[in-house]
C-alpha positions in Angstrom: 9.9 34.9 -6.7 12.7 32.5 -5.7 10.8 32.1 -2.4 7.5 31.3 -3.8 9.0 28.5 -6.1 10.8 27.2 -3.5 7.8 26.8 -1.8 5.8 25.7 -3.9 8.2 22.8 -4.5 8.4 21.6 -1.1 4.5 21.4 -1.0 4.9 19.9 -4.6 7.3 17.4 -4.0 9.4 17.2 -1.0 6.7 16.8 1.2 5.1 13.8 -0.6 8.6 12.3 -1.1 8.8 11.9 2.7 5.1 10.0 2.5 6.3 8.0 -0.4 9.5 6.9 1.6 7.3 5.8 4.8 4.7 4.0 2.2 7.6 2.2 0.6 9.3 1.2 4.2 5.6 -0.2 5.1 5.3 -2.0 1.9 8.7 -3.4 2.7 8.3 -4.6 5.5 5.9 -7.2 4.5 7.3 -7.8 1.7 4.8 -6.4 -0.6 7.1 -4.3 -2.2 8.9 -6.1 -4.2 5.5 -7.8 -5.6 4.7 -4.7 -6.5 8.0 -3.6 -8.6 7.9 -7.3 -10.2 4.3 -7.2 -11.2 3.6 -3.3 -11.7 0.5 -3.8 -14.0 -1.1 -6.1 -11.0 -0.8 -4.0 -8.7 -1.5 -0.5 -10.6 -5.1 -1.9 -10.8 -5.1 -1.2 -6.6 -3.3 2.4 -6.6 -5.3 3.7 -10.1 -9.1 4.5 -9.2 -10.8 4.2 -12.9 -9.9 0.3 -12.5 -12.3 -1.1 -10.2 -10.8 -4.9 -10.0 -9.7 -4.2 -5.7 -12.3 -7.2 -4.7 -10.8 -9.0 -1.3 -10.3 -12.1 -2.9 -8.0 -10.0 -5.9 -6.4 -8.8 -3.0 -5.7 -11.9 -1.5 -4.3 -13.6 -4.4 -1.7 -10.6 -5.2 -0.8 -11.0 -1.5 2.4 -12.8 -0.6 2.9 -12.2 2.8 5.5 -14.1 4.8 4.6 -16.6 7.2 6.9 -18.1 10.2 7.4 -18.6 13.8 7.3 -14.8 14.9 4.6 -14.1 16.8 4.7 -10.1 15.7 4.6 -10.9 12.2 1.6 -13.5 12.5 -0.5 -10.9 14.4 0.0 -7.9 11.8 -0.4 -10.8 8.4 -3.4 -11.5 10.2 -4.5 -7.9 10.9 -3.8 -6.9 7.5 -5.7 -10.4 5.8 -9.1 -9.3 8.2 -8.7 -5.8 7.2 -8.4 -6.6 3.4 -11.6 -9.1 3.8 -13.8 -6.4 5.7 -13.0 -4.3 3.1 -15.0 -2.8 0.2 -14.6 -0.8 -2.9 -16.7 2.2 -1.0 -14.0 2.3 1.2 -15.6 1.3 4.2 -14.1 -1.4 6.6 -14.9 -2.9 10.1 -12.2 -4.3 11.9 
C-alpha cells in the first residue's frame, strides 16, 4: 500500500514540480516572472482556459520584455514577439 501511494505521489506531484521549476526558470529568464506574481489576475486570464481574452495584442501589452545591447536576448524577444503575433486562440502558430 505504501508503495502505491508513493507512487502515485510522484506521478501526482513530484513529477509536475520538476516542470513547474523549468517553466518558472523560463519565465525568469525574461523576466516575465515577476509580471506575473505582481499582476496574478492579468496574467491568470492566459493560464485559465474558460477566459478567452489571449488575443496577441493582450499579449503584447502584458509583455515586458527587456531590451539592450545583447545580441542573444534581442534574437529570442524577437522570437518570442513573432511567435505571440502568429499565434491564435486555436492554438495554431506559424513561425
Amino acid at each position: 500500500m505504501l508503495v502505491t501511494q508513493a507512487i502515485i505521489g510522484h506521478h501526482a506531484v513530484v513529477r509536475r514540480v520538476a516542470m513547474m521549476d523549468q517553466f518558472c526558470t523560463g519565465l525568469n529568464t525574461l523576466g516575465v516572472l515577476e509580471e506575473i506574481r505582481n499582476l496574478p489576475s492579468e496574467f491568470q486570464k492566459l493560464f485559465v482556459p474558460s477566459l478567452n481574452f489571449k488575443t496577441p495584442s493582450y499579449l503584447r501589452r502584458l509583455l515586458k520584455l527587456p531590451v539592450d545591447g545583447n545580441k542573444k536576448c534581442k534574437d529570442v524577444v524577437d522570437r518570442l514577439l513573432r511567435f505571440v503575433d502568429n499565434s491564435s486562440e486555436e492554438g495554431n502558430t506559424a513561425i
